[in-house]
C-alpha atoms as an extended CHARMM CRD file, in Angstrom:
* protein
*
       166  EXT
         1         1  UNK       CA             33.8590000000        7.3680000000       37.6410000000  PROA      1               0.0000000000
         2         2  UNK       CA             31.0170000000        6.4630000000       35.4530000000  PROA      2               0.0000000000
         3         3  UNK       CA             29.8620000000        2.9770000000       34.5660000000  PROA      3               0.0000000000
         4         4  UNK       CA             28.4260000000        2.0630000000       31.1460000000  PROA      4               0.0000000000
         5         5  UNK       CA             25.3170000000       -0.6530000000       31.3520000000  PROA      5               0.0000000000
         6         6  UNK       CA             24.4320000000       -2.9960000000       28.2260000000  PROA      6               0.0000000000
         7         7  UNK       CA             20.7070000000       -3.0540000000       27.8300000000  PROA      7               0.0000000000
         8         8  UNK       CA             19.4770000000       -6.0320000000       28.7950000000  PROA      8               0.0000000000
         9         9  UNK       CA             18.2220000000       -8.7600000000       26.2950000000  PROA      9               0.0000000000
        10        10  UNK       CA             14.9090000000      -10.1140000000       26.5920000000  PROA      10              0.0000000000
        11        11  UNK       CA             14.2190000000      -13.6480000000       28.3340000000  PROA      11              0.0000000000
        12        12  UNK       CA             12.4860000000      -16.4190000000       27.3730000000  PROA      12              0.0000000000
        13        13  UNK       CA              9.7340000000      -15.7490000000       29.4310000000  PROA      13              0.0000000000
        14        14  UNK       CA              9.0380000000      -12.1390000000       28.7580000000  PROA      14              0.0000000000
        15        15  UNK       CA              5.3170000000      -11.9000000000       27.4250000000  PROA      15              0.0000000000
        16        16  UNK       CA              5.3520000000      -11.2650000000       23.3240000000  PROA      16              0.0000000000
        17        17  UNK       CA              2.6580000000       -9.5650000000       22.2090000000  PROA      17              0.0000000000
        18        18  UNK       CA              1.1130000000      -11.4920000000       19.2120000000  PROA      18              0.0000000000
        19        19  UNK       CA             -0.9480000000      -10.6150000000       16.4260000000  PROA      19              0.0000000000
        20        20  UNK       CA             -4.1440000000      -12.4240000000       15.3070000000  PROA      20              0.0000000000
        21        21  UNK       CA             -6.4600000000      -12.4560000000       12.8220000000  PROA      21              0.0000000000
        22        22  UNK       CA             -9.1720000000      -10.8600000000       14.3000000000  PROA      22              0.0000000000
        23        23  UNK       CA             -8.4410000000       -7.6650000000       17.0230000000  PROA      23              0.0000000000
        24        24  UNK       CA             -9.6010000000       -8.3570000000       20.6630000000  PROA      24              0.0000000000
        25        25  UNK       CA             -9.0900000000       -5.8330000000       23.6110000000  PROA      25              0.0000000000
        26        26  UNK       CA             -8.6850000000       -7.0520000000       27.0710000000  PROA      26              0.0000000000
        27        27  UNK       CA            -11.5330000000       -5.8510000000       29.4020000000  PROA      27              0.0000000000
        28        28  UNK       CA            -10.3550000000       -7.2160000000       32.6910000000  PROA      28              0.0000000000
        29        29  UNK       CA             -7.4990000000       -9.0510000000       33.9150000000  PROA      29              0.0000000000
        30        30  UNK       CA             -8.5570000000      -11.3560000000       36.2570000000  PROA      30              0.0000000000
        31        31  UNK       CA             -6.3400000000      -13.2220000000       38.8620000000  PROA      31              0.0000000000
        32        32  UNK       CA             -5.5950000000      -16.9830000000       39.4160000000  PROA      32              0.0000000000
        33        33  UNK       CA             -5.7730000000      -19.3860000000       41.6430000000  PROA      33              0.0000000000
        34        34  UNK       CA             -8.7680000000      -22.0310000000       43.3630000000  PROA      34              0.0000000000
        35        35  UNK       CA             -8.8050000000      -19.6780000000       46.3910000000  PROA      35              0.0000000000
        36        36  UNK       CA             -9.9600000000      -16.6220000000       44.5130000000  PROA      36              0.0000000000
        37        37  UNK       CA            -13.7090000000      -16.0130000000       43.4400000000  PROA      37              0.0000000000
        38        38  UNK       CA            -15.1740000000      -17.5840000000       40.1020000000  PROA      38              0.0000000000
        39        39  UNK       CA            -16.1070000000      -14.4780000000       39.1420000000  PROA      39              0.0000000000
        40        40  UNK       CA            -12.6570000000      -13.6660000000       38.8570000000  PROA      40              0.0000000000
        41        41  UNK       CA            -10.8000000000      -15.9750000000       38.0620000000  PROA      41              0.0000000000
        42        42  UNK       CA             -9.6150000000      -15.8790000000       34.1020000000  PROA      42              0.0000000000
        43        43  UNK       CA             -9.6630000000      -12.1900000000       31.6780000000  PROA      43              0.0000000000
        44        44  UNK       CA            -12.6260000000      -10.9690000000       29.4540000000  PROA      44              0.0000000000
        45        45  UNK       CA            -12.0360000000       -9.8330000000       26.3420000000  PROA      45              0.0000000000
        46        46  UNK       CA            -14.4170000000       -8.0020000000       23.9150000000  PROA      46              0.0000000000
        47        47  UNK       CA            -13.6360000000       -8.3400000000       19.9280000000  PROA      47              0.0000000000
        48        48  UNK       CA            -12.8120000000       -5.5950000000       17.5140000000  PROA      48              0.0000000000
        49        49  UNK       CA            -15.9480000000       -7.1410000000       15.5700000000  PROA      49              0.0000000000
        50        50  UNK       CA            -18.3170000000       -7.0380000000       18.7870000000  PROA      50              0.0000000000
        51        51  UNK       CA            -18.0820000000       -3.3710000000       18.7430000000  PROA      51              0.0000000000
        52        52  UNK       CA            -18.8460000000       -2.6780000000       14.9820000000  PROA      52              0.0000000000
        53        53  UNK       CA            -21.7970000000       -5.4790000000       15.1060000000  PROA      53              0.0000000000
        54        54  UNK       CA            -23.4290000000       -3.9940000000       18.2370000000  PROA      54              0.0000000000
        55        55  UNK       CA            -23.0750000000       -0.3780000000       17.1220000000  PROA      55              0.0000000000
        56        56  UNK       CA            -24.2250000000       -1.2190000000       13.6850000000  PROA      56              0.0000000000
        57        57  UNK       CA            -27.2910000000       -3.0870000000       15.1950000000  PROA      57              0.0000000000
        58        58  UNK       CA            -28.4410000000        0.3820000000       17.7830000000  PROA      58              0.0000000000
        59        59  UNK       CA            -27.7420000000        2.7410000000       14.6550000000  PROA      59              0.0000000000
        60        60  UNK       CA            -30.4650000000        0.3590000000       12.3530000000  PROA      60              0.0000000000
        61        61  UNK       CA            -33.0280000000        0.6650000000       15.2130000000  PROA      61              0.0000000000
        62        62  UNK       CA            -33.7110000000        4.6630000000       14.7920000000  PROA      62              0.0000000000
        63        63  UNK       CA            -36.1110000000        5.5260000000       12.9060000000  PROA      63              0.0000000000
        64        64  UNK       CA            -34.9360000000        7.5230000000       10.1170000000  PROA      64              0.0000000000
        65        65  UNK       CA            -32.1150000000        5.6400000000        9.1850000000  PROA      65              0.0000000000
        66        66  UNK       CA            -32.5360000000        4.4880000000        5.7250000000  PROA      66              0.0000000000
        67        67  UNK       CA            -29.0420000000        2.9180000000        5.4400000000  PROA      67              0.0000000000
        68        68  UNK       CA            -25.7380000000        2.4190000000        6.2950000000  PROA      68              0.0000000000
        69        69  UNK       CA            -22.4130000000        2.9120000000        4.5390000000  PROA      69              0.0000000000
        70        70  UNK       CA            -20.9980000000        4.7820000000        1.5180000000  PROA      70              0.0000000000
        71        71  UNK       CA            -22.4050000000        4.1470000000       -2.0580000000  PROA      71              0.0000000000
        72        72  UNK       CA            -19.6310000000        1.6270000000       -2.9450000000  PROA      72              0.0000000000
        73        73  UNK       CA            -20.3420000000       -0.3440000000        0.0890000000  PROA      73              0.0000000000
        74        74  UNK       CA            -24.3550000000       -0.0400000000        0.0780000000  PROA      74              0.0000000000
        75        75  UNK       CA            -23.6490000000       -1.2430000000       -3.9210000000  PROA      75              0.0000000000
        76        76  UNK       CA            -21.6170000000       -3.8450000000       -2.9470000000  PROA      76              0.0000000000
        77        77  UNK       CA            -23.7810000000       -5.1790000000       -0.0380000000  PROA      77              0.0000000000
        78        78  UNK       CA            -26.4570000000       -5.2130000000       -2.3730000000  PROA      78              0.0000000000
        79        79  UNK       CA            -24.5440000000       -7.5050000000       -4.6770000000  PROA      79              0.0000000000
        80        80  UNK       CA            -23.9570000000       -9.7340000000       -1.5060000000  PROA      80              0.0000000000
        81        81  UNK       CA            -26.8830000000       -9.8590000000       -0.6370000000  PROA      81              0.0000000000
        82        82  UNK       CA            -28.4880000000      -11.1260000000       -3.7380000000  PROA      82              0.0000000000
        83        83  UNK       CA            -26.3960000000      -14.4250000000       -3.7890000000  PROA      83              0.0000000000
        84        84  UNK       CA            -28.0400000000      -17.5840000000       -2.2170000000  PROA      84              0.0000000000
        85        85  UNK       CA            -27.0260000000      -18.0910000000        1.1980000000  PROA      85              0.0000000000
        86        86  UNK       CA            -25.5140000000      -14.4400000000        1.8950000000  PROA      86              0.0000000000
        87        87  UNK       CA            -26.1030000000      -12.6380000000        4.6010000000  PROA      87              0.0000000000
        88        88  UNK       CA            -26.7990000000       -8.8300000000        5.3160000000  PROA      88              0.0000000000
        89        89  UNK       CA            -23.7770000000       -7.1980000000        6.7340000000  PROA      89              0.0000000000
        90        90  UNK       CA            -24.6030000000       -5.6770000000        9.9800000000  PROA      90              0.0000000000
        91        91  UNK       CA            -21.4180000000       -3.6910000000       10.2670000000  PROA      91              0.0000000000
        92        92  UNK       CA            -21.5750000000       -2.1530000000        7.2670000000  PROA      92              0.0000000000
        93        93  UNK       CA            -20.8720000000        2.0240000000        7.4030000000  PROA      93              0.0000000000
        94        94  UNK       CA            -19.1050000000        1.1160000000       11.0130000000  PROA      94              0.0000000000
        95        95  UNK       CA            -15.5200000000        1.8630000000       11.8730000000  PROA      95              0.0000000000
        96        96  UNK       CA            -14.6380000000        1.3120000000       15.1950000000  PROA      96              0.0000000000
        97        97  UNK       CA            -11.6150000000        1.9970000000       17.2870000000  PROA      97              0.0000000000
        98        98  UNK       CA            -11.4500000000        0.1730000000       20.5250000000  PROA      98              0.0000000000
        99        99  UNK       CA             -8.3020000000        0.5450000000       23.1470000000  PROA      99              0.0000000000
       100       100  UNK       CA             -7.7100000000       -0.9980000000       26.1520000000  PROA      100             0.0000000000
       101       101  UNK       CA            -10.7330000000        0.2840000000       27.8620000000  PROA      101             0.0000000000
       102       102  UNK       CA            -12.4000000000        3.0220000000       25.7880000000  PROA      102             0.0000000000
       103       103  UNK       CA            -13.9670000000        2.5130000000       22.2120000000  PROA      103             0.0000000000
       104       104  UNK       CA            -14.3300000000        5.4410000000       19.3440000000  PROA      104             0.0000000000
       105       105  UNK       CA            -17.0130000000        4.6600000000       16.8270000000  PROA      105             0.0000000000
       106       106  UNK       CA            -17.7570000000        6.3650000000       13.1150000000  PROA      106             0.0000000000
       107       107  UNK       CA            -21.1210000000        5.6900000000       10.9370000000  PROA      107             0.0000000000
       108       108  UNK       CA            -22.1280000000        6.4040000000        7.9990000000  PROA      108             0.0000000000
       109       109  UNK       CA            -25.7000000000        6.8240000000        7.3880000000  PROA      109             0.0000000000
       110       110  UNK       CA            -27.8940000000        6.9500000000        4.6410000000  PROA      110             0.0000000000
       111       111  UNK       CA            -31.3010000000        8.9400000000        5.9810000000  PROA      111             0.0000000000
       112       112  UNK       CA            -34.9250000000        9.1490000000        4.9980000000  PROA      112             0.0000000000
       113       113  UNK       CA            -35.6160000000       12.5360000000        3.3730000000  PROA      113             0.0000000000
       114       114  UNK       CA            -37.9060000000       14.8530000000        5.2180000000  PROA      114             0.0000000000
       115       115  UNK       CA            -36.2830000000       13.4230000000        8.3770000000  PROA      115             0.0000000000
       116       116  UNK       CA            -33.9260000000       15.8790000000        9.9540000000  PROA      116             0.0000000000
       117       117  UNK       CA            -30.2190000000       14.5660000000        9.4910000000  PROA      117             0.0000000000
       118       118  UNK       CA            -29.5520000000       16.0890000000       13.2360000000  PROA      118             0.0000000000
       119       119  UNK       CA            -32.0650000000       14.4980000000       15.0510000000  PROA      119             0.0000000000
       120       120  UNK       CA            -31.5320000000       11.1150000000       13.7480000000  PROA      120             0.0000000000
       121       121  UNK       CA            -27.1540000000       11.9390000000       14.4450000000  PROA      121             0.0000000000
       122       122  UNK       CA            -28.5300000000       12.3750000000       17.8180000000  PROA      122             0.0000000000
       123       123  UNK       CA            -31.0060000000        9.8650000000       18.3870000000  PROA      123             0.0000000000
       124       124  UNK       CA            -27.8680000000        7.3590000000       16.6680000000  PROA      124             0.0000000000
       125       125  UNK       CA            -25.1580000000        8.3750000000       19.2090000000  PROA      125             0.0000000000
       126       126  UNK       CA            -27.5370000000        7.9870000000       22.1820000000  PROA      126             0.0000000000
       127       127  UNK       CA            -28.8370000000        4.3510000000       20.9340000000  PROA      127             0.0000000000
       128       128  UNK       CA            -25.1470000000        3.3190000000       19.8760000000  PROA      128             0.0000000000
       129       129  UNK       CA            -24.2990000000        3.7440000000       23.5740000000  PROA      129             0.0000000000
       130       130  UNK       CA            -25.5140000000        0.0680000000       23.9040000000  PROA      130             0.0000000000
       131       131  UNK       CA            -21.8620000000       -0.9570000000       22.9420000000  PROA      131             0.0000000000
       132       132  UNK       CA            -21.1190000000        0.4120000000       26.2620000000  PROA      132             0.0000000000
       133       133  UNK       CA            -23.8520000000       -2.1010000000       28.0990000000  PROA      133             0.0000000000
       134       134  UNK       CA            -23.0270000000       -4.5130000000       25.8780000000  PROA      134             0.0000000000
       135       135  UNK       CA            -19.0570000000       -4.6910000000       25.8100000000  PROA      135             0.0000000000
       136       136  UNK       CA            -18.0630000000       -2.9290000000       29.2950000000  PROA      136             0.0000000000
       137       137  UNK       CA            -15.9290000000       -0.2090000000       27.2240000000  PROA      137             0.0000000000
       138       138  UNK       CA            -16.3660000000        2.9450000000       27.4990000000  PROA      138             0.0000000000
       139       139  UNK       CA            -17.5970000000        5.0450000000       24.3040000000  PROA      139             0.0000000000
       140       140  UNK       CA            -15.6450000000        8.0310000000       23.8970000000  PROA      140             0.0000000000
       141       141  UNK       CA            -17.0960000000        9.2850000000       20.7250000000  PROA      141             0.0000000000
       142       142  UNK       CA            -19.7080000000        8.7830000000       17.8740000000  PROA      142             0.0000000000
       143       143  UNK       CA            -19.0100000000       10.5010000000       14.9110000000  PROA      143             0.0000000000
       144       144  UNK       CA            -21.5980000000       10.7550000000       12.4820000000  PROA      144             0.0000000000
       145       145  UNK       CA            -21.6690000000       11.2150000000        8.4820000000  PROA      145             0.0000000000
       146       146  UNK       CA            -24.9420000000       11.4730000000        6.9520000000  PROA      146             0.0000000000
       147       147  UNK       CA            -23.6200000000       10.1780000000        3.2200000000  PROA      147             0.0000000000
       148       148  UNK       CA            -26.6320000000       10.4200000000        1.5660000000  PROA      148             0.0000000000
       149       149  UNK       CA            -30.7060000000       11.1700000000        1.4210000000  PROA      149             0.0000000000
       150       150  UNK       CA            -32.9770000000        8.6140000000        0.1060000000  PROA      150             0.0000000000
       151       151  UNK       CA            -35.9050000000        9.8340000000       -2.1300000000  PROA      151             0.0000000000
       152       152  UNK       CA            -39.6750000000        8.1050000000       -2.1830000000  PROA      152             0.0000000000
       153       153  UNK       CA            -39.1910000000        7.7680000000       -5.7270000000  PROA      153             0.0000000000
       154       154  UNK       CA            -35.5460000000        5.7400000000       -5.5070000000  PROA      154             0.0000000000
       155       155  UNK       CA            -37.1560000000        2.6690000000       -4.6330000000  PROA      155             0.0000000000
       156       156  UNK       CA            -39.2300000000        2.5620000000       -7.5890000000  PROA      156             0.0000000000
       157       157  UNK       CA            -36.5630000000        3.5380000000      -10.2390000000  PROA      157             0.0000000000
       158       158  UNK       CA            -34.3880000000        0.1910000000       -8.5400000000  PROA      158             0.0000000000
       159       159  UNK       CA            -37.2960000000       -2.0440000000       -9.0630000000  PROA      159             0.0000000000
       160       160  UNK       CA            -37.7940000000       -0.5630000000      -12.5680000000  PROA      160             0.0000000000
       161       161  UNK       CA            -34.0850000000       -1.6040000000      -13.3380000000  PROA      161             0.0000000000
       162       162  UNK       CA            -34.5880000000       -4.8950000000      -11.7090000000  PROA      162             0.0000000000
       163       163  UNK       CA            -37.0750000000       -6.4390000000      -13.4790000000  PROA      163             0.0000000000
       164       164  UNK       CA            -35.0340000000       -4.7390000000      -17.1700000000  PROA      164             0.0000000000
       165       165  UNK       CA            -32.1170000000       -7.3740000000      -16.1760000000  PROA      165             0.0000000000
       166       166  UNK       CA            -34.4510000000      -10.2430000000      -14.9200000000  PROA      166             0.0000000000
């Protein structure tokens, strides 16, 4: 004899999982309770954003880097960055993707020329393991694209069409 079940609907007080604005992953789930430590009492969580800013940030510190980003987003950084008020984005040319506990990061890079791309890929991954001080996850991977070279002379041809406009 065989006995059919109905699946069973969910309560009231079954956790939901909700989405927010901005992406945060749970570090470490602490417990509860006046009896238990300070220390752990509560959870930690680490933002989506906290990972692209810190990663952006080590990769900006090698020397080398000209940088970061595609040429859309370099052109349109430079846009923001003329208006009054606006502020350099330090996550441009970052994508990051952080789980539970790990965290996979991709740059672009713009680098000086004369530099060797692979040394500065290299000296990037090992400097962009400060997310892993920083944020407690664990960095899985760094991919590197080196999107562009910039010349001596490119600076001067941007000024020269500066001051056209102005």
């Amino acid at each position: 004899m065989t006995t059919q079940t109905s699946p069973t609907a969910p309560t009231a007080s079954a956790p939901r999982s909700v989405r927010t604005e901005q992406a945060t992953t749970a570090l470490a789930g602490g417990t509860t309770g006046a009896d238990q430590p300070a220390a752990t009492r509560g959870r930690t969580s680490v933002a989506d954003l906290v990972v692209v800013k810190v990663a952006g940030m080590a990769a900006r510190e090698i020397p080398g880097v000209y940088a970061m980003g595609g040429s859309l987003s370099r052109t349109i950084g430079a846009v923001r960055d003329r208006v009054p008020g606006g502020r350099p984005n330090v996550g441009r040319g970052v994508k990051a993707e952080v789980g539970e506990r790990q965290t996979a990061i991709d740059l672009g890079l713009v680098v000086e020329y004369g530099v060797p791309g692979t040394d500065v890929a290299r000296d990037v991954r090992e400097n962009v393991a400060a997310v892993e001080r920083v944020t407690g996850l664990d960095v899985v991977e760094v991919n590197v694209t080196v999107n562009d070279v910039h010349l001596p002379g490119d600076d001067a041809e941007e000024a020269t069409a500066e001051s056209r406009v102005a």
